[in-house]
Biopython code that builds the backbone (N, CA, C, O; Angstrom):
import numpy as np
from Bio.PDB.StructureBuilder import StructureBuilder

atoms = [
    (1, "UNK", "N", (-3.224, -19.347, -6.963)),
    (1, "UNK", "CA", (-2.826, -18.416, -7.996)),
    (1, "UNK", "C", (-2.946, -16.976, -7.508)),
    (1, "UNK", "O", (-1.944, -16.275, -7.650)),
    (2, "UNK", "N", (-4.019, -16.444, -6.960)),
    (2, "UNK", "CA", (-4.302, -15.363, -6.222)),
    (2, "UNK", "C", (-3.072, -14.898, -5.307)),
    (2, "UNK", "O", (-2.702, -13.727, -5.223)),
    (3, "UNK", "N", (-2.616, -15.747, -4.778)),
    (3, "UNK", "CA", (-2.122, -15.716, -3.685)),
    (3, "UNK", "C", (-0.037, -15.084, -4.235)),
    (3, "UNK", "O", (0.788, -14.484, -3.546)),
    (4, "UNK", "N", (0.037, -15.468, -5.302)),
    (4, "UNK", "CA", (1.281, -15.252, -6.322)),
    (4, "UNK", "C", (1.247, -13.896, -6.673)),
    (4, "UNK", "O", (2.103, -13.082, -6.329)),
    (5, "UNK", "N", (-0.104, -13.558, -7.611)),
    (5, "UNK", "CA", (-0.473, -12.549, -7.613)),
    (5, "UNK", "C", (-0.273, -11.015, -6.711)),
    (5, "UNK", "O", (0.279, -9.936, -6.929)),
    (6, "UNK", "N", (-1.113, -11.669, -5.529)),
    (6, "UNK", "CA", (-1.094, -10.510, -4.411)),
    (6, "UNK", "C", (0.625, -10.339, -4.143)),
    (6, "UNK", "O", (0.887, -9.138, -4.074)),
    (7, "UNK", "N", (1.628, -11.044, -4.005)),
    (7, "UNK", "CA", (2.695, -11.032, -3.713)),
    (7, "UNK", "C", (3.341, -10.490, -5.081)),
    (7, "UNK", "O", (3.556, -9.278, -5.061)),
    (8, "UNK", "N", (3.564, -10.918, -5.838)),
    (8, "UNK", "CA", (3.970, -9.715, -7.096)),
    (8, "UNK", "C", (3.571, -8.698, -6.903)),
    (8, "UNK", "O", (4.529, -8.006, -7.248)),
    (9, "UNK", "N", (2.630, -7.867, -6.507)),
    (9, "UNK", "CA", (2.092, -6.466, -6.447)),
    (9, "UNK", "C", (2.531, -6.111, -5.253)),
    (9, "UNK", "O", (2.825, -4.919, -5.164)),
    (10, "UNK", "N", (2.697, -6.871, -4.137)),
    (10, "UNK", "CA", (2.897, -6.323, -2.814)),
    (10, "UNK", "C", (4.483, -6.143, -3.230)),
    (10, "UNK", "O", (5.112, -5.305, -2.585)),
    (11, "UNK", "N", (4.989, -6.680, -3.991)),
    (11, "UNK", "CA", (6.783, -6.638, -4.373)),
    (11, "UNK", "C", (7.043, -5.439, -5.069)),
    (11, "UNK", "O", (8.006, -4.730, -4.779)),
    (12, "UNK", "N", (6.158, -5.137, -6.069)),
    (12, "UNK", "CA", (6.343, -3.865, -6.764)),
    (12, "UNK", "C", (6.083, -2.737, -5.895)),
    (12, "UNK", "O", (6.867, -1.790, -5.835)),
    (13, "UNK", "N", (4.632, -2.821, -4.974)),
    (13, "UNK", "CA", (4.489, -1.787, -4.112)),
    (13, "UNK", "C", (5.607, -1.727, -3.465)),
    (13, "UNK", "O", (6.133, -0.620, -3.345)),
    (14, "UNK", "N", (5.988, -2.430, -3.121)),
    (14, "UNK", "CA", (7.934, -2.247, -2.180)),
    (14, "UNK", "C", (8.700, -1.615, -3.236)),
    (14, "UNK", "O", (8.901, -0.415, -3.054)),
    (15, "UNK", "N", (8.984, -1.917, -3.866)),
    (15, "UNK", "CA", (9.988, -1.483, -4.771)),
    (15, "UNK", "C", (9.494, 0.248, -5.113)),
    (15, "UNK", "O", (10.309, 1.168, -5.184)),
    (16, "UNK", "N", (7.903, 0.413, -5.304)),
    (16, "UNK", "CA", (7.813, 1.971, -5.468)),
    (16, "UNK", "C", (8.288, 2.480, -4.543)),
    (16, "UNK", "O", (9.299, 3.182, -4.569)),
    (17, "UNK", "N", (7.644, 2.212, -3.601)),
    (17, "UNK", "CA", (7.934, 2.731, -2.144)),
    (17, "UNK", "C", (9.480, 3.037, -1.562)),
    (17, "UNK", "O", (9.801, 3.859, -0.704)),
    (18, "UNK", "N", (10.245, 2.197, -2.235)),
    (18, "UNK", "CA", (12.214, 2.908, -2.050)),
    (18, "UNK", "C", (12.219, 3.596, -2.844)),
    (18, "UNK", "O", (13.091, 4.439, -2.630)),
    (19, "UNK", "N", (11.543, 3.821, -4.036)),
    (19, "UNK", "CA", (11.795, 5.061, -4.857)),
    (19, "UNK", "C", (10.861, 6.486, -4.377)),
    (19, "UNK", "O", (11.057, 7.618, -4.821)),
    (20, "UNK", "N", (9.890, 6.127, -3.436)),
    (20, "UNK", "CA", (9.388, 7.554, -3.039)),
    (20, "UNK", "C", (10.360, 7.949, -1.691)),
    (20, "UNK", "O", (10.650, 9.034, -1.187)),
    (21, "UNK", "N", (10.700, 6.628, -1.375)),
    (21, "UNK", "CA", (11.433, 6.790, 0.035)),
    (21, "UNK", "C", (12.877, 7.581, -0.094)),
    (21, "UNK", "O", (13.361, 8.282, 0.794)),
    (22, "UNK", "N", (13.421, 7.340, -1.294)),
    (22, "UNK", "CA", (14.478, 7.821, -1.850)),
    (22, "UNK", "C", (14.440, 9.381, -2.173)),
    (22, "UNK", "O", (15.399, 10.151, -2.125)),
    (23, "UNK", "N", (13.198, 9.662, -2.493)),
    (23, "UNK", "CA", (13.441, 11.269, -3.118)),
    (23, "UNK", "C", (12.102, 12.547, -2.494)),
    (23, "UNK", "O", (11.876, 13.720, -2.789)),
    (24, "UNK", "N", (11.461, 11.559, -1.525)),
    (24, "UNK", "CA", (11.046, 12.844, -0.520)),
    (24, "UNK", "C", (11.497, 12.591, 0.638)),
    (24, "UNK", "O", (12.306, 11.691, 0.861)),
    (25, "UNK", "N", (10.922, 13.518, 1.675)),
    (25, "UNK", "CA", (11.268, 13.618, 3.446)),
    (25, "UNK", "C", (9.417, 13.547, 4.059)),
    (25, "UNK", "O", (9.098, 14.024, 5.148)),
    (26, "UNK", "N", (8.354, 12.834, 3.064)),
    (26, "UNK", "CA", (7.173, 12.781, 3.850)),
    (26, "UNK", "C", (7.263, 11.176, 4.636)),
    (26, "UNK", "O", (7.030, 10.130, 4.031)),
    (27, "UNK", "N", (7.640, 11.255, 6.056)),
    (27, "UNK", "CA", (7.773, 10.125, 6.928)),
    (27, "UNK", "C", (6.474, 9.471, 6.859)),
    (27, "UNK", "O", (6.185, 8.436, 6.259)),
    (28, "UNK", "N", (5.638, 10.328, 7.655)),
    (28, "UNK", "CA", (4.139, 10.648, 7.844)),
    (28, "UNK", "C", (3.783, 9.402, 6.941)),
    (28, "UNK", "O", (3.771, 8.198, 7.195)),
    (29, "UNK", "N", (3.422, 10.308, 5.497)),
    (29, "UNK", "CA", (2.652, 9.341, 4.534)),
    (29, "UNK", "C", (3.433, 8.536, 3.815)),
    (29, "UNK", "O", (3.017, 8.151, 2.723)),
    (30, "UNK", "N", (4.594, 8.164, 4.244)),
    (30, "UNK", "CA", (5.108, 7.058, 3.808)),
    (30, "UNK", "C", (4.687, 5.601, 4.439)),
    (30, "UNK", "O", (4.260, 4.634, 3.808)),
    (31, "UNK", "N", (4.930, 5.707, 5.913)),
    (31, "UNK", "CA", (4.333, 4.954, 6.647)),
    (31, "UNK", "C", (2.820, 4.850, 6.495)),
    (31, "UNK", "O", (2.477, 3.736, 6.099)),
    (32, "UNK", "N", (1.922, 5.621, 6.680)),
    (32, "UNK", "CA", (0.679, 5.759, 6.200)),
    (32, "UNK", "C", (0.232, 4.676, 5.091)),
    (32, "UNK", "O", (-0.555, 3.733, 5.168)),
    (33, "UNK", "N", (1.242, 5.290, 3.745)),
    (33, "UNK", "CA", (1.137, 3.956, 2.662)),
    (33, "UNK", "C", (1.560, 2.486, 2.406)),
    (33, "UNK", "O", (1.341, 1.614, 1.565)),
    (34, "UNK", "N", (2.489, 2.690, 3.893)),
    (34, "UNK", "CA", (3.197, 0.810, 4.312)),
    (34, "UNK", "C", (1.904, 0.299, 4.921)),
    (34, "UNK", "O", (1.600, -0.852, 4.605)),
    (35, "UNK", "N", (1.335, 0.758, 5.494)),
    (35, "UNK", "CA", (-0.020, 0.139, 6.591)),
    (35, "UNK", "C", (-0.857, -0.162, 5.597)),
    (35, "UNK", "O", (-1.371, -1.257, 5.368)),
    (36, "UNK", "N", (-0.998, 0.986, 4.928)),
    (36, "UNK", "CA", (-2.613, 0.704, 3.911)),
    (36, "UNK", "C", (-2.354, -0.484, 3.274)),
    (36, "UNK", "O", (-2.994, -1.527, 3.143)),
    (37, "UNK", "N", (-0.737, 0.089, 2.724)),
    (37, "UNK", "CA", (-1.024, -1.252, 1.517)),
    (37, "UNK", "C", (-0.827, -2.887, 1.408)),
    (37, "UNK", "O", (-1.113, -3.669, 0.501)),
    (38, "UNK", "N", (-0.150, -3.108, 2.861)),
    (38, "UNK", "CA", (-0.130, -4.040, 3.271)),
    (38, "UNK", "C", (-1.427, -4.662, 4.066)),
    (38, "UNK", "O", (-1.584, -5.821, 4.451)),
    (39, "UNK", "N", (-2.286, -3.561, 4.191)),
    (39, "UNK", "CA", (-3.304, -4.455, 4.925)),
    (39, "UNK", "C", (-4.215, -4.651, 4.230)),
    (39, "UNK", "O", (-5.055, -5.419, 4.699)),
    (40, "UNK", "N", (-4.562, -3.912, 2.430)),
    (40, "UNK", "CA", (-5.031, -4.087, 1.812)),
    (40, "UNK", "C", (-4.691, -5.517, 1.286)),
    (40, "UNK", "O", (-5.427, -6.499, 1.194)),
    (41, "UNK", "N", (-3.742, -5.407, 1.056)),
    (41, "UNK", "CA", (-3.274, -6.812, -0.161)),
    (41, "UNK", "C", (-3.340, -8.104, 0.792)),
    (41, "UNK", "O", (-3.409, -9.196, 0.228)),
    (42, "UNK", "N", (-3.323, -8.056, 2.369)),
    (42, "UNK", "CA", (-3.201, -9.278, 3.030)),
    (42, "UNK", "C", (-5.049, -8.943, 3.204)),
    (42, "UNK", "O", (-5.186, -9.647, 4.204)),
    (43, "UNK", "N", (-6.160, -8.514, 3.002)),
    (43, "UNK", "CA", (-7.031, -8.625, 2.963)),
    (43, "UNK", "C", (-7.594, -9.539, 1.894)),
    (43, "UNK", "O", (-8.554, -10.304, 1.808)),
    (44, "UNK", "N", (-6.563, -9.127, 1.085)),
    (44, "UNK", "CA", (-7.010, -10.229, -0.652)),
    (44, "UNK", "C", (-6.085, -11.673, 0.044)),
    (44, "UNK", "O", (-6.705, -12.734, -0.027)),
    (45, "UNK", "N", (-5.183, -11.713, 0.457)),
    (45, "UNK", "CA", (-4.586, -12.676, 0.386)),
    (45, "UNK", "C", (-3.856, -13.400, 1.901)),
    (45, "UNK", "O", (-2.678, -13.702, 2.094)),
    (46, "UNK", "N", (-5.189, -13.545, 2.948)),
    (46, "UNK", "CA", (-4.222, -13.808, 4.121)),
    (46, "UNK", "C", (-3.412, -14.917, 4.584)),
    (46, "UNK", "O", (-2.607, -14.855, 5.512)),
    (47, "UNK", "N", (-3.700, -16.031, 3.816)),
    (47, "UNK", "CA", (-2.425, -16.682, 4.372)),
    (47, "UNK", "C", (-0.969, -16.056, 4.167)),
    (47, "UNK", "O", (-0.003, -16.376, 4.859)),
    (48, "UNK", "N", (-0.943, -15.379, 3.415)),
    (48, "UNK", "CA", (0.458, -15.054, 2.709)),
    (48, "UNK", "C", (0.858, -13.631, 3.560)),
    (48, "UNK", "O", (1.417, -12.768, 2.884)),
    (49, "UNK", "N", (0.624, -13.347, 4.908)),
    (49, "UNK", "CA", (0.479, -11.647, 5.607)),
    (49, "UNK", "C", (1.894, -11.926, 5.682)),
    (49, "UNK", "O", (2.297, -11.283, 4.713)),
    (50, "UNK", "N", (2.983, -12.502, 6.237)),
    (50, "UNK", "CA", (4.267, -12.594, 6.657)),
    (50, "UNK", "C", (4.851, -12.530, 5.294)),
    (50, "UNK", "O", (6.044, -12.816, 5.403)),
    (51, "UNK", "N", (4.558, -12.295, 4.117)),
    (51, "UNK", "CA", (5.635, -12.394, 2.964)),
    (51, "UNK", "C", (5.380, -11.051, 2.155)),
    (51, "UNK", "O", (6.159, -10.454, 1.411)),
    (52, "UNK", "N", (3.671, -10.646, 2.616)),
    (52, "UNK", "CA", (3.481, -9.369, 1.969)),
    (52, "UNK", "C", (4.316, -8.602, 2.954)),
    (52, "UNK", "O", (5.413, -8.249, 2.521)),
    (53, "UNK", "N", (4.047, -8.300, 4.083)),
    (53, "UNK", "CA", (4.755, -7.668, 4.712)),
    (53, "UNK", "C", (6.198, -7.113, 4.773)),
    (53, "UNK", "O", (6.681, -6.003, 4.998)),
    (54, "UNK", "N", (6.791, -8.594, 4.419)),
    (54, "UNK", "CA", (8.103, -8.684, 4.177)),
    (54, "UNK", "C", (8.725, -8.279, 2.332)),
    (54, "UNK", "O", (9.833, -8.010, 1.868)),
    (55, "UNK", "N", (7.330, -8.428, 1.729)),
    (55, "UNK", "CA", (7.808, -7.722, 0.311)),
    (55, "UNK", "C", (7.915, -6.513, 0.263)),
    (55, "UNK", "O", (8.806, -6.039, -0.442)),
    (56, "UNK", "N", (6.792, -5.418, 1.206)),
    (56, "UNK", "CA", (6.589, -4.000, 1.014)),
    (56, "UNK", "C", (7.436, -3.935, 1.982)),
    (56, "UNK", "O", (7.452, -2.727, 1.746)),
    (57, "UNK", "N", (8.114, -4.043, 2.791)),
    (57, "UNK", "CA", (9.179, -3.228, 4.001)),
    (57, "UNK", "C", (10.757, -3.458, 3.632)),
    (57, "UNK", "O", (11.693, -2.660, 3.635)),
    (58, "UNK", "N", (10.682, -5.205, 3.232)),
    (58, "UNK", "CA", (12.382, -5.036, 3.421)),
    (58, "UNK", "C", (12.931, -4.254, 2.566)),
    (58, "UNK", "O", (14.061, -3.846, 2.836)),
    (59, "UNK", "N", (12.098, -3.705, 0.931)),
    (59, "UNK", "CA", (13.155, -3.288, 0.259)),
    (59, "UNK", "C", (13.591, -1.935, 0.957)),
    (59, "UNK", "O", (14.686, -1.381, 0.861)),
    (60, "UNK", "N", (12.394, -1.497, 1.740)),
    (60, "UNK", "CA", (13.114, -0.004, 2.167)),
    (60, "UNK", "C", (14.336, 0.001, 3.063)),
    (60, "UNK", "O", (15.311, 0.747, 3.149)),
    (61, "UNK", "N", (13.833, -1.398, 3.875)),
    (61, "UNK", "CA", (14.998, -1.575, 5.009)),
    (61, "UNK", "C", (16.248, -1.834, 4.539)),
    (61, "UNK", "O", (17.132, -1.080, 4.946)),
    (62, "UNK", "N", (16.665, -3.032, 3.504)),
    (62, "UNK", "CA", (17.685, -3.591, 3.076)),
    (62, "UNK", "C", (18.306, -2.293, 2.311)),
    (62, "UNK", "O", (19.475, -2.513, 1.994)),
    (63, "UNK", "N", (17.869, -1.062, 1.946)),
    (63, "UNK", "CA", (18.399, -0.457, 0.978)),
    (63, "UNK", "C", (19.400, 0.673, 2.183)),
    (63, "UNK", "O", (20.600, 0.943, 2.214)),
    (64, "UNK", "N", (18.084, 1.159, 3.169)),
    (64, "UNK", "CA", (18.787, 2.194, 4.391)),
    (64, "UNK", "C", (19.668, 0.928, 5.253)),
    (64, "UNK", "O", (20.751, 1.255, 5.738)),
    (65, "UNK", "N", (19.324, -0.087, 5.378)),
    (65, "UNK", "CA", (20.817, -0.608, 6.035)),
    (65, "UNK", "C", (22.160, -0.820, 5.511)),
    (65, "UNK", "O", (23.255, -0.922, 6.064)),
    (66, "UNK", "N", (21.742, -0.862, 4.161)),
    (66, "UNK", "CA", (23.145, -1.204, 3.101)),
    (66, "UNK", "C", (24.051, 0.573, 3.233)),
    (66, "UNK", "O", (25.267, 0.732, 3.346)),
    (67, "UNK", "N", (23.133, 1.520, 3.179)),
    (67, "UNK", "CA", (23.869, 2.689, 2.918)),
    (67, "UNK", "C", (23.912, 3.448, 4.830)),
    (67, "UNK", "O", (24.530, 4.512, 4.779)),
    (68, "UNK", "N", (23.619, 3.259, 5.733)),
    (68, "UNK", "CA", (23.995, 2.712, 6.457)),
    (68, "UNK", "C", (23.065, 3.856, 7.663)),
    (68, "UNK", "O", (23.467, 4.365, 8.710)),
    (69, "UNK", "N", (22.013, 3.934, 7.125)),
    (69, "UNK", "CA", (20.933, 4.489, 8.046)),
    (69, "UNK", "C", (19.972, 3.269, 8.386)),
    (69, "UNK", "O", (19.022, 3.090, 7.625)),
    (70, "UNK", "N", (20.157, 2.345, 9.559)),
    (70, "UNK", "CA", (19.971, 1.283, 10.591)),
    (70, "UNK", "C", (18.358, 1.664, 10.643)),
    (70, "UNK", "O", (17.464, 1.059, 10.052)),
    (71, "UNK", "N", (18.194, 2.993, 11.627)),
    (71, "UNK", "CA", (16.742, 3.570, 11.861)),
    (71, "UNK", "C", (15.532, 3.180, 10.558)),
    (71, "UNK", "O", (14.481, 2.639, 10.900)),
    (72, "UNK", "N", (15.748, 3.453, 9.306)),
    (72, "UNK", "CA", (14.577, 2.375, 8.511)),
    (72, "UNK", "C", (14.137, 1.257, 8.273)),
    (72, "UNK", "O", (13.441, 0.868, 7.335)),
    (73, "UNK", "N", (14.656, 0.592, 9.365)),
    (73, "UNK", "CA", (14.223, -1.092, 9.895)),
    (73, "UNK", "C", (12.790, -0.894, 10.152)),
    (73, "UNK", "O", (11.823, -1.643, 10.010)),
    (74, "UNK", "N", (12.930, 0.515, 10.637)),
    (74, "UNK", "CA", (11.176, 0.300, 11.097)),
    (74, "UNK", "C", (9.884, 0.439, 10.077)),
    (74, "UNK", "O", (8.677, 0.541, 10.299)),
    (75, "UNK", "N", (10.578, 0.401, 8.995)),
    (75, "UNK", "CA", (9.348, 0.518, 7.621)),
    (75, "UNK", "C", (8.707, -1.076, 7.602)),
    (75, "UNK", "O", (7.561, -1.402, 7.294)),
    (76, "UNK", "N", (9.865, -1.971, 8.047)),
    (76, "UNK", "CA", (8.866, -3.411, 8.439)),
    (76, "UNK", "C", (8.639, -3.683, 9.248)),
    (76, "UNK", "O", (8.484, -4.893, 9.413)),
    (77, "UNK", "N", (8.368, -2.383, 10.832)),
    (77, "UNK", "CA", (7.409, -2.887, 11.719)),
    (77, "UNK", "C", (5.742, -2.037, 10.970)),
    (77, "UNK", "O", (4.627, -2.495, 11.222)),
    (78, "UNK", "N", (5.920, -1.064, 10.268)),
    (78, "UNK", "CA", (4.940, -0.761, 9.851)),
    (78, "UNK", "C", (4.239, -1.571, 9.053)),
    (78, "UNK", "O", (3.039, -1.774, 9.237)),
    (79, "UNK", "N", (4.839, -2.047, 8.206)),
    (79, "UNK", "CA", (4.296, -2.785, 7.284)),
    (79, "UNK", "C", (3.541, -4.469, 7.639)),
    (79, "UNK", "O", (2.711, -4.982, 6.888)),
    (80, "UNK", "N", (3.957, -4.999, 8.688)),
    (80, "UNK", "CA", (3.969, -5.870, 9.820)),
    (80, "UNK", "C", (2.843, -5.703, 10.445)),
    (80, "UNK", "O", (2.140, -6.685, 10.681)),
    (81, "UNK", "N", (2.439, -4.359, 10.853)),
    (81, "UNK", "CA", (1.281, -3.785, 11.511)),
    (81, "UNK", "C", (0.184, -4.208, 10.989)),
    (81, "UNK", "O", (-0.721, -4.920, 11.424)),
    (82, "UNK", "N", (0.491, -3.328, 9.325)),
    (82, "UNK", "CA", (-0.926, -3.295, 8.434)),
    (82, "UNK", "C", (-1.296, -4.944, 8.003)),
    (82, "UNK", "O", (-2.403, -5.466, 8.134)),
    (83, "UNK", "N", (-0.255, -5.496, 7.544)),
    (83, "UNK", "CA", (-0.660, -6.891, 7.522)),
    (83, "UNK", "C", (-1.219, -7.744, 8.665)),
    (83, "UNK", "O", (-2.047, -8.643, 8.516)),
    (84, "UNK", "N", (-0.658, -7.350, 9.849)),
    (84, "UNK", "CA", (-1.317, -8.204, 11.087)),
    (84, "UNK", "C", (-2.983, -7.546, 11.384)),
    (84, "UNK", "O", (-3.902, -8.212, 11.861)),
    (85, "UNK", "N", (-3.072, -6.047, 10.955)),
    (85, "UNK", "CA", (-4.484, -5.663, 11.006)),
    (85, "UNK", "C", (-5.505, -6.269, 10.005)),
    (85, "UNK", "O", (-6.707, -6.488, 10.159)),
    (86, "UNK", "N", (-4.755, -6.464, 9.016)),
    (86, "UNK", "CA", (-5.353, -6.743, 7.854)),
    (86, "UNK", "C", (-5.890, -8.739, 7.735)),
    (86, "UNK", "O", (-6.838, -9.344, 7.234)),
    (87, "UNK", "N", (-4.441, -9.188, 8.637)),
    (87, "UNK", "CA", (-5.000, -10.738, 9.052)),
    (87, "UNK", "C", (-6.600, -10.606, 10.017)),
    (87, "UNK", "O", (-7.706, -11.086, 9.769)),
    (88, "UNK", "N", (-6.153, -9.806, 11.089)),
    (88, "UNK", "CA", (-7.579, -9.924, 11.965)),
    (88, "UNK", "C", (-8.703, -9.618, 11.691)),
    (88, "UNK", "O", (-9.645, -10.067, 12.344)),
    (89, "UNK", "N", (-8.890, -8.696, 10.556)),
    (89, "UNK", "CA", (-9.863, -8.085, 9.542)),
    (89, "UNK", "C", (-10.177, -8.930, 8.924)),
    (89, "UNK", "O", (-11.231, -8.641, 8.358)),
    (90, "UNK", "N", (-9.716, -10.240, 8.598)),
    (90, "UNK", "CA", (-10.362, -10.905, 7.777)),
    (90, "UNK", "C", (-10.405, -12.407, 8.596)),
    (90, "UNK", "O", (-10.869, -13.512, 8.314)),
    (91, "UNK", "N", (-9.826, -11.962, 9.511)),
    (91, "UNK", "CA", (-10.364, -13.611, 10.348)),
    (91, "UNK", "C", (-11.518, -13.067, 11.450)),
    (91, "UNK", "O", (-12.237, -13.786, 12.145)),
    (92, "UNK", "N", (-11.502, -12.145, 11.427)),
    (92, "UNK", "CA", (-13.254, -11.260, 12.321)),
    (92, "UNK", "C", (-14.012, -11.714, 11.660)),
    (92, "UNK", "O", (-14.778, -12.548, 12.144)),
    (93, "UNK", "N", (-14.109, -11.354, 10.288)),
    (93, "UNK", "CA", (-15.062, -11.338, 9.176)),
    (93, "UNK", "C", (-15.412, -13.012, 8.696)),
    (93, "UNK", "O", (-16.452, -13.464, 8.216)),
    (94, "UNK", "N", (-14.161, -13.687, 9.017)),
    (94, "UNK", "CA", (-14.881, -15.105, 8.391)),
    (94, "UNK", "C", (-15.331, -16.122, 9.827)),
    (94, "UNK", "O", (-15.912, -17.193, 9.650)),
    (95, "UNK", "N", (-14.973, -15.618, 11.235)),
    (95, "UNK", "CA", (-15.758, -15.762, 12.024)),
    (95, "UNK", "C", (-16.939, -15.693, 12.772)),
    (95, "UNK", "O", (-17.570, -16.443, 13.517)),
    (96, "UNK", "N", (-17.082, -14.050, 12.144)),
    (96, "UNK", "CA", (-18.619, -13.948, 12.170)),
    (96, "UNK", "C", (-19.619, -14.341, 11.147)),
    (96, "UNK", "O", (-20.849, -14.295, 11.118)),
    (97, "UNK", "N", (-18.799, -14.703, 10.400)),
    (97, "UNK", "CA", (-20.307, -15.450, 9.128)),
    (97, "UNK", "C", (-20.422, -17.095, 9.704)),
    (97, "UNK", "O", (-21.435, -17.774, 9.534)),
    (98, "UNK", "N", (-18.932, -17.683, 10.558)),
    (98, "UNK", "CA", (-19.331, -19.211, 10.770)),
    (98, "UNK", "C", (-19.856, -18.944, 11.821)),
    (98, "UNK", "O", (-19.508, -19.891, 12.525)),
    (99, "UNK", "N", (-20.718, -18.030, 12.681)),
    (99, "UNK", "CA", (-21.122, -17.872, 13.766)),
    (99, "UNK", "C", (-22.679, -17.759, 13.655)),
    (99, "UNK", "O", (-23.359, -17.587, 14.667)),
]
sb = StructureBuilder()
sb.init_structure("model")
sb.init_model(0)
sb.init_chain("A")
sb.init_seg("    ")
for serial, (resi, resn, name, xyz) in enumerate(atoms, 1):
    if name == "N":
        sb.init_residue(resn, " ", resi, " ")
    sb.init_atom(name, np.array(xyz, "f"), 0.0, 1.0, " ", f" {name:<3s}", serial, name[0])
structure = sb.get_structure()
């Protein structure tokens, strides 16, 4: 159930995120907020890192490829990042307690 959860929110966080992406020029902390928030939510929920990832990035991507700026593909290597940091963060953590 958790796991539904975290992915509904990681979907909406995508969906804000084309609307901030849409009406400022801060690159910086846009990306900034693809990392966090993907590595937050795959912290709550890591089996599911490949779908959060893919909830908070593609909408930015699918929206700049449709109108036909290619270059914002890379909002889902960011987002990719924070979730893959966010997997090892929590497989550190449940390795060192079975240790």
């Amino acid at each position: 159930m958790t796991r539904w959860i975290v992915l509904a929110v990681a979907l909406v966080v995508g969906l804000f995120l084309l609307s901030y992406d849409q009406r400022t020029d801060d690159t910086g902390v846009e990306a900034s907020l693809l990392v966090a928030t993907s590595l937050a939510l795959t912290l709550a929920a890591p089996r599911v890192a490949i779908a959060i990832a893919l909830a908070i990035g593609l909408p930015i991507a699918a929206w700049s490829v449709w109108h036909g700026n290619g270059a914002a593909v890379v909002a889902l290597v960011f987002s990719g990042i924070g979730a893959a940091i966010g997997y090892a963060m929590r497989r550190g953590s449940l390795t060192a307690r079975a240790g």
